[in-house]
N, C-alpha and C positions, 0 to 999 in steps of 0.2 A: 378501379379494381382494388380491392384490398391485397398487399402481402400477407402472405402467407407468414405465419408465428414462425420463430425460432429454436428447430428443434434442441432439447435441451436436456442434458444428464448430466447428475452429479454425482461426484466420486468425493465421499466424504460427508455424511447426512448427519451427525453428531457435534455438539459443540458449538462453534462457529458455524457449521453447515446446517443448522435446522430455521438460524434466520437466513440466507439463504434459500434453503427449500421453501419456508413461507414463504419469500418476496419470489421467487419463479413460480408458485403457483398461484398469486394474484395478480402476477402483470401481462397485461392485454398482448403484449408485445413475444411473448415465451409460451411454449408449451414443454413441458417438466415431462419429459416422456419417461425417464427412468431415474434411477439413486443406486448406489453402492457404498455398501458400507461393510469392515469385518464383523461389525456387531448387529446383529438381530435386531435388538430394541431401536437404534438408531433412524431405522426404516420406517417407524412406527408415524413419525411424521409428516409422511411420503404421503400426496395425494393419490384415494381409491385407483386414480386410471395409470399412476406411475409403475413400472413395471418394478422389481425389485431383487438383488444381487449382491452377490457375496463378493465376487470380484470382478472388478471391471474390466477384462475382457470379454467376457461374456456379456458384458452390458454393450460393450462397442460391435460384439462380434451380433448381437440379435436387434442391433438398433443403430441407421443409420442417421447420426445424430453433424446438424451445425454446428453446436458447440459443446462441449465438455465444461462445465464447471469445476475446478478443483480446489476442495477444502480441506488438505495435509499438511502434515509436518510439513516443512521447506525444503527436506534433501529426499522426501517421496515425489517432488516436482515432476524432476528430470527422466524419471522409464514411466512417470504415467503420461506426460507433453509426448514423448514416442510414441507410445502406445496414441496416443489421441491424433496425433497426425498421422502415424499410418492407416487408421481410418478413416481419414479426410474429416478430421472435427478443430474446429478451430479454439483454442482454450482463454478461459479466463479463470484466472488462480488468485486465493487470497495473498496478501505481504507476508514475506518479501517472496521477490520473484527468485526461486532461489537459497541454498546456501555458502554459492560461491561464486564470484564475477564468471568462473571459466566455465558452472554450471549453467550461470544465466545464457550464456553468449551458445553453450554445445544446444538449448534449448531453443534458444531462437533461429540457430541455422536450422533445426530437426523441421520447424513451422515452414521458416521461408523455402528450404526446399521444396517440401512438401504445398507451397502457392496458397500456405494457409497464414491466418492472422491472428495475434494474441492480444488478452489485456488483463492488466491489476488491479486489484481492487487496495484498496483502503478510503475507508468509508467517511475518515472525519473530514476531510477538504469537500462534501458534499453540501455542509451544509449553508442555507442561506448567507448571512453575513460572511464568510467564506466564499463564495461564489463573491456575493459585490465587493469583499475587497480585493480579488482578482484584478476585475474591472476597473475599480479607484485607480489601482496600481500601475495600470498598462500604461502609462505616462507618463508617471512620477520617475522624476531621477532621481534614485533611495541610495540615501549616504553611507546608512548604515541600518542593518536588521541585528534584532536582538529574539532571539527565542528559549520560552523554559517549556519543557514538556515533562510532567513529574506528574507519577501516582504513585498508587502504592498495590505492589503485587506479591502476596506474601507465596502465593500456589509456586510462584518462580522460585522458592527457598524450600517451603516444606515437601515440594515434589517437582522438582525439575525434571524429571524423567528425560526425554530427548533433549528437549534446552540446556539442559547441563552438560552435555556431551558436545563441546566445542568441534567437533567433526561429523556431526550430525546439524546441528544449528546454525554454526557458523557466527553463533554470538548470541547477544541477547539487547543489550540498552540502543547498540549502533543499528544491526540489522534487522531487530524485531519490533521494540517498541519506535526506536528513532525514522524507523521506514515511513510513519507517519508524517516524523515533522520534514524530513527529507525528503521526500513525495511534494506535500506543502509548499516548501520554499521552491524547489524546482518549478512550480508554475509559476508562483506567485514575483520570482525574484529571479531563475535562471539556473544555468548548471555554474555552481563553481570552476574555477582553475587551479585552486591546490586547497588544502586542508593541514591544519593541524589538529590534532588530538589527542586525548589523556584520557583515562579510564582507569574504572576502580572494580575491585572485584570482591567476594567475601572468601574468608581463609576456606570455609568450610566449601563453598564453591569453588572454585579455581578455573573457572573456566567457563563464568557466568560476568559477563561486564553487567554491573547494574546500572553505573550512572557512567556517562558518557561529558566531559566538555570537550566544544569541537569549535574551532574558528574556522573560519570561509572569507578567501579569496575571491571578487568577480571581477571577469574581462575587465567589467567596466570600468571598475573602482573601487565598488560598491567592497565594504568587507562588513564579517558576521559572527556574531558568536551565538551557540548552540548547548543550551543546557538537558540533556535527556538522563532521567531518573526514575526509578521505579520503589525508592526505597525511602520515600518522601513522604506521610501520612496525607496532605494537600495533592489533591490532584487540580491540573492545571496546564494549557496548552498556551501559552500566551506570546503572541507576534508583536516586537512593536519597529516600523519602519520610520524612519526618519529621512526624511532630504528637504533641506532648509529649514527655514519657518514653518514648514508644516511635517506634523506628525500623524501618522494611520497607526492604532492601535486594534488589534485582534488577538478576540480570547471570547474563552466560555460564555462571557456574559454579554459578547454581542460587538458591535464595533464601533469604532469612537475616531472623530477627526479634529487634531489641535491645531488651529493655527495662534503661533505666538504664546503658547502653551495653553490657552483657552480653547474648552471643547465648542466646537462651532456644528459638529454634526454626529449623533448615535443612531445604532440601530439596532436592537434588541434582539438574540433570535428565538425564534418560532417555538411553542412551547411542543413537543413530542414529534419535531420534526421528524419526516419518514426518509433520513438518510440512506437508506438502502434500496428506496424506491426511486432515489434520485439516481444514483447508482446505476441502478440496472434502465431506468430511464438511457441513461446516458451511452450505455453499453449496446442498448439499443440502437441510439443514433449512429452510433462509432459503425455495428455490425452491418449498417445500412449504407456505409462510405460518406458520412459526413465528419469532412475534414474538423470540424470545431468541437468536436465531441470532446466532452469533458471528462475523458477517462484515460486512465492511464497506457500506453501500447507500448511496444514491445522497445522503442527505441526510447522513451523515455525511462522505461525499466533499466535497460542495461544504463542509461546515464546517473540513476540513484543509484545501482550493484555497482558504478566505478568510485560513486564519493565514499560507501559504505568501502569498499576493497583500500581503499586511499586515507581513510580513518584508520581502519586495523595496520596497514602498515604503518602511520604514523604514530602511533601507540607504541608498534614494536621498537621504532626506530629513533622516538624523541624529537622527531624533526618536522617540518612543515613536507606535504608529498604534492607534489603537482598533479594535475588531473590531465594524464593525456589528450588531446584533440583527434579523435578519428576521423 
């Protein structure tokens, strides 16, 4: 017998939400019942049979939906996660989960009371050579990780609009763009135990971290440094792990294995891979109770909202912050 599709509505059809609404309306797995959005034109995207709304109450109150997708600001998370479990919809939200650890944690009791399940999305650990250096990884004992994540975002300068408002946001380099590479190392390498961090701002901003360095602590041993920047002309996400003689490099252009500093194995990725169909692939699997799903849920969120809350204070405070153990 086939299951049955996963009823599906989003709240937030513009921007980030229109690849979204493409990728829910072509996958076998979803059916796209509705969209919400405040702008009119945004909707325009919406498949013929999607119903369509101004606000999403009214989308939850005339459609009894599995899951909510939500594509907002980060500090409209928290009354639309209510709103979605008082419906009995269970969410998945773009990075970060959140604009503040105490936000994430009021948002995942609202779910768990309610017997419902959440997940995150960030879409660049989707893709192929990312996925096999997961893999490589899960046995290597890595001595040391090195990461740079740098583009160039000028929209964050010449229109910060909520991003600028550090109590709206909640940041920028650590919790918005870094949610990436923090997301990333969390599978790839584990949750830290403490952090240090430094951050830089522009005068004209003040309240905009662009670049971020951040060192990492692991149980193991393992320690890291963390370069995240937005104000780089070179964009560039680059991993490289070390432990002994052999090195795993990961980055843009695919992945590479040194032993003895000689590359002994590459692998190139995929030209136009469909990271977002991997994604929702995977969110798939997760919505169906498979433990191995490769997406982010609710308790590995709140693990990146504690290194992201353990950066900011370490910033404030100039000093290394430990990462609580729950």
């Amino acid at each position: 017998m086939t299951r049955e599709k996963i009823r599906t509505g989003v709240v937030g059809c513009g921007g980030m939400g229109t690849r979204h609404v493409r990728t829910l309306a072509e996958h076998p797995a979803f059916e796209l019942v509705a969209g919400c959005d405040i702008a009119p034109a945004a909707l325009d995207g919406l498949p013929p049979s999607a119903a369509r709304y101004a606000h999403a109450r009214e989308m939850f109150d005339n459609h009894p939906l599995d899951l909510a997708c939500l594509i907002l600001p980060n500090h409209l998370y928290e009354p639309m996660v209510e709103l979605a479990a008082g419906h009995g919809a269970c969410v998945f939200t773009e990075k970060p989960f959140g604009h503040t650890l105490a936000s994430s944690r009021r948002m995942i009791a609202a779910l768990e009371a309610a017997g419902l399940r959440g997940w995150v999305g960030a879409q660049r650990k989707y893709e192929r050579h990312f996925r096999q250096a997961r893999d490589l990884l899960a046995d290597l004992p890595i001595e040391f990780v090195n990461l740079v994540f740098t583009y160039y975002w000028p929209p964050a300068f010449a229109d910060p609009r909520w991003r600028g408002d550090r109590a709206r946001s909640g940041g920028v380099a650590v919790i918005d763009s870094g949610w990436h590479a923090l997301d990333a190392l969390r599978w790839l390498v584990g949750q830290p135990q403490a952090v240090f961090c430094q951050l830089t701002f522009l005068d004209s901003h003040p309240d905009i971290d662009n670049t971020a360095a951040i060192g990492l602590r692991y149980p193991s041993g393992t320690i890291g440094s963390a370069v995240v920047s937005y104000t780089q002309a070179r964009s560039q996400m680059e991993f490289t792990f070390a432990s002994g003689r052999r090195t795993v490099y990961l980055g843009s252009d695919g992945l590479a294995v040194y032993e003895d500093g000689r590359e002994t194995a590459r692998t190139h990725p995929a030209k136009d891979e469909p990271v977002f169909s991997a994604m929702y692939d995977e969110l798939a699997r997760a919505f169906a109770g498979q433990p191995d799903a490769y997406v982010t849920d609710l308790h590995r969120a709140e693990e990146i909202m504690q290194v992201v809350d353990a950066c900011y204070r370490s910033a404030a405070c100039g000093q290394m912050v430990r990462i609580a153990a729950e």
